[in-house]
N, C-alpha and C positions, 0 to 999 in steps of 0.2 A: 504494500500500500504506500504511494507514493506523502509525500506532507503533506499536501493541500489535500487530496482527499482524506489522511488523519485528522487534520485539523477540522475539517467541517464532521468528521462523524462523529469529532469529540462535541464539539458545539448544539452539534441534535443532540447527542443525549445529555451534556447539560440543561437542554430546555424540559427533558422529564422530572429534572430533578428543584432546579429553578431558570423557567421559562421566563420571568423578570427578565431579570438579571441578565441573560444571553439575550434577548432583547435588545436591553440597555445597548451591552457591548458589542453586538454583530450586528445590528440594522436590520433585522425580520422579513419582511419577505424578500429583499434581495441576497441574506445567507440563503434561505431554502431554495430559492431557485439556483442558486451555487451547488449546494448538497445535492440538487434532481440531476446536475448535469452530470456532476461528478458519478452521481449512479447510485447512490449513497444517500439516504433517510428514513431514520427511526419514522414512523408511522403514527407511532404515540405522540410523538412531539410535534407534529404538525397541528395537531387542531388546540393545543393550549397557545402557540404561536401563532395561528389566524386569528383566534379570538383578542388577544393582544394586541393584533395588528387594526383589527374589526375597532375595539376600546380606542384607538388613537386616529381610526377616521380612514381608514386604507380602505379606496376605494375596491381594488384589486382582493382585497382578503374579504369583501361582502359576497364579491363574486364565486372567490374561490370555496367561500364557506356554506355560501346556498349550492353549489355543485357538491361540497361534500356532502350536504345534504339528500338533496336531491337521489343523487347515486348510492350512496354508501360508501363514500370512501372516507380512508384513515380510521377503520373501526366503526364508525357513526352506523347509527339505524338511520334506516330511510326513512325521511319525515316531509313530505310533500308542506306542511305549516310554517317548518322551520325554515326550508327554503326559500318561502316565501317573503316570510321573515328577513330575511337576510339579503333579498332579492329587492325588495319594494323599499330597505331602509338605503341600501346602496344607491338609489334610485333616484330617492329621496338628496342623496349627497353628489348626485349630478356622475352616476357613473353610468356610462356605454353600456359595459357589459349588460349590467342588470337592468337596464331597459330593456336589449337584445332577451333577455333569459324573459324577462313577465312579458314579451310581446311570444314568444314562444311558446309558451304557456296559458296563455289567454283564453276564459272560457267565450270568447265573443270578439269575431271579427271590430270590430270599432275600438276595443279594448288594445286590439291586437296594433294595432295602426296609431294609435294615441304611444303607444312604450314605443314602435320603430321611429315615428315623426320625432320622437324625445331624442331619441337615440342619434338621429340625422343632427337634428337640430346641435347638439352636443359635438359636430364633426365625424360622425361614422360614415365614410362613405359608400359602404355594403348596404346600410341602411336606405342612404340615397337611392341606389342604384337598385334596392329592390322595391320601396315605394313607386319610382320612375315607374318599372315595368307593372307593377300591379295596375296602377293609374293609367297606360297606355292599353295593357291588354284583357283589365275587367278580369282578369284570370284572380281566384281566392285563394291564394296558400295555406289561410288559416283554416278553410272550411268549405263547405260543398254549395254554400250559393253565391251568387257569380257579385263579383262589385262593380257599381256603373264607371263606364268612364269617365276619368276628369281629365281633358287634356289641359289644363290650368294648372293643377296640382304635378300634375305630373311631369310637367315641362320645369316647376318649379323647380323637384327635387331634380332632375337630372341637371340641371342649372347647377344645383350649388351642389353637387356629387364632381362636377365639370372644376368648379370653383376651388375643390379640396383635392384636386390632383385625381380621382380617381378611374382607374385606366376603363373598367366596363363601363362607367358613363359616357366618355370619352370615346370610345368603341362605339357606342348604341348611336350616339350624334354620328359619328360617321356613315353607321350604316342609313342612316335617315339622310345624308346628306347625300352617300351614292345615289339613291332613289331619286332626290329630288323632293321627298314629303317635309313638309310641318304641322307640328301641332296647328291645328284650325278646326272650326264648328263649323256642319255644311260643306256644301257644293262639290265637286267630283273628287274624290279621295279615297284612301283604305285606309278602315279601322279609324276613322275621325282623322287624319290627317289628308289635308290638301297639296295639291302637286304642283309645285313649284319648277324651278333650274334645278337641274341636277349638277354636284360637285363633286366631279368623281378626283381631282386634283388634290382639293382640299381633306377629301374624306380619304384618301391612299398616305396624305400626309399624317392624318391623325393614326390611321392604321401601321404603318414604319414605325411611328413613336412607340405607340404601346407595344406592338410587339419585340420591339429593343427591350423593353422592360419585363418582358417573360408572360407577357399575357393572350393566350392560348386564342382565345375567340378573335383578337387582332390578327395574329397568324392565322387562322382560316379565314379573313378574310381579305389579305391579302393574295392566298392561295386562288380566292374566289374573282379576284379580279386581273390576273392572269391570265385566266381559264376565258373571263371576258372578253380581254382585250384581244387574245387568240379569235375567238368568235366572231367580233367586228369586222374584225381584219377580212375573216375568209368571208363573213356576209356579204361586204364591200367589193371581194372581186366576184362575186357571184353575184352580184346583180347590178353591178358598176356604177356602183352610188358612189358620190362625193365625199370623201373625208379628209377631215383636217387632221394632217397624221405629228402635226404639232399638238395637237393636244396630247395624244397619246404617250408622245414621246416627254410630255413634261408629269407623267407618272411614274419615270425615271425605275421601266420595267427595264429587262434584261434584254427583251427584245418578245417581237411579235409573230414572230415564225413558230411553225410545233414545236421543233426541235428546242426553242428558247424560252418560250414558253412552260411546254410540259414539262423541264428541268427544274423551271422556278418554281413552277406550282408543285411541284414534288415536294422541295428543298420544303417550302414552306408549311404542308401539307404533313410532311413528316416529322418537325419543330413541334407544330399543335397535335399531332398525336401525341408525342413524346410528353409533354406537358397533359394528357390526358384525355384528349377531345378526344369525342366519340366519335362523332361527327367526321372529324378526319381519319382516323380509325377504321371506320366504316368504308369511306371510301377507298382507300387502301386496299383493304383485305378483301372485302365483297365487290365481286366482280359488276355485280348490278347498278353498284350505288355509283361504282367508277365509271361505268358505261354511261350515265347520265352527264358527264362532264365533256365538254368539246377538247380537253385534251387527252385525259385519257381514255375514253372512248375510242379516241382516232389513234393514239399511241398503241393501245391497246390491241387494236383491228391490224394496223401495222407490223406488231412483234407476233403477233399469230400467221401472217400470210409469209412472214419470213420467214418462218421456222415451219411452215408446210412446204416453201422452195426449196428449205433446206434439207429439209427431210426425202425429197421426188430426188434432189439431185445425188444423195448420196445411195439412194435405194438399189 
């Protein structure tokens, strides 16, 4: 056992014996998240040390102690009151978590949305960003009948989820901005929004961004616009329309050919699987979902009539 991890496991079982006092002298919840890392924590001594941390106003130890709760850990019976308890007083002291936890728990949609708006309002931007999409698509997480749209509220929160750096808000404007949609009441649109210009420029720009920062639905949908710009391309010489191949080229793709194309959208495609999308996943793996895509559809069709040449000619 190296020192540092001695040191912290002497430290936990000092707080069995007085959790004051190690308190005082280690700083409470940032020793035990030292002792978790390390690998290393008396179990007994966790929960006279949340409660300590709870007594001095930690918002993080209200959280942590309504999950003890809640679950049973650290020895604790599970007490769904205690939770509560420790959930709503958190809450009360302007903590995230424990908004997050009583909007989860919620016996009633209204209930549920009053703890995430707190929680937003407090800077969570997961909270934004799932307000936003509740708001746009009427869809109920909390329960089985549907919420009206508000495209007001929902434009709000994705607004300030935008404001707080957060990359799926950031994501979700883009994709609304390749489209061409806005939030709007009435006249020709999907899902309450109205159709506008589309910014496919602007929206490849936001998408670049976040997916530099490891956010998986950015990469698929830069994958997605690849796959497009391929599409245009061959539309345009199949039925010798007009295009401005300046715009394209200020999406500052690899190139618009299969070959440069279906490379990128792979690269990219494989990034958001890796990072866990299904989505991209799917198309990978299952031939079907790939087949729906204009690059590998036609890549696809390509590496099969090769390797049936190849096969007659070595026969």
């Amino acid at each position: 056992m190296n020192r540092l991890t001695s040191d912290l496991v002497a430290s936990c079982l000092a707080w069995l014996t007085d959790p004051k006092d190690a308190y005082d002298k280690c700083g409470g919840m940032a020793l035990i998240m030292r002792a978790r890392a390390a690998g290393r924590v008396v179990a007994d001594a966790v929960v006279p040390l949340l409660r300590l941390e709870v007594a001095h106003g930690s918002l993080l130890a209200h959280n942590q102690l309504g999950i003890a709760y809640e679950q049973g850990h650290f020895g604790l019976a599970r007490s769904k009151a205690d939770a509560f308890k420790y959930f709503r007083d958190g809450a009360v002291l302007g903590s995230i978590g424990c908004h997050v936890q009583l909007s989860r728990l919620a016996d009633d949609t209204d209930e549920a949305i009053t703890h995430m708006g707190a929680a937003a309002s407090l800077g969570c931007g997961d909270s934004c960003f799932a307000l936003a999409t509740v708001f746009f698509s009427g869809q109920n997480p909390w329960g089985s009948s549907p919420i009206p749209m508000d495209l007001t509220r929902g434009t709000f929160y994705l607004n300030k989820g935008i404001e707080l750096g957060h990359d799926s808000c950031k994501v979700k404007l883009g994709e609304l901005m390749k489209k061409g949609l806005l939030p709007g009441e009435g006249g020709l649109g999907v899902s309450g929004f109205v159709r506008g210009e589309p910014d496919l420029v602007g929206a490849v720009t936001i998408f670049r961004d976040a997916a530099g920062r490891g956010n998986s639905d950015a990469m698929y949908e830069m994958a997605c616009v690849c796959d497009d710009a391929y599409a245009i391309v061959q539309l345009v010489e199949a039925t010798g329309m007009d295009l401005d191949m300046t715009r394209l080229s200020r999406l500052g793709l690899r190139g618009t050919d299969l070959d440069a194309a279906y490379s990128e959208c792979q690269e990219w495609l494989e990034l958001a699987a890796s990072k866990g999308m299904w989505a991209a996943k799917a198309i990978l793996t299952d031939p079907s979902e790939g087949a729906n895509w204009h690059t590998h559809g036609r890549r696809k069709a390509e590496i099969e009539a090769k390797a049936s040449l190849d096969a007659q000619a070595s026969a």
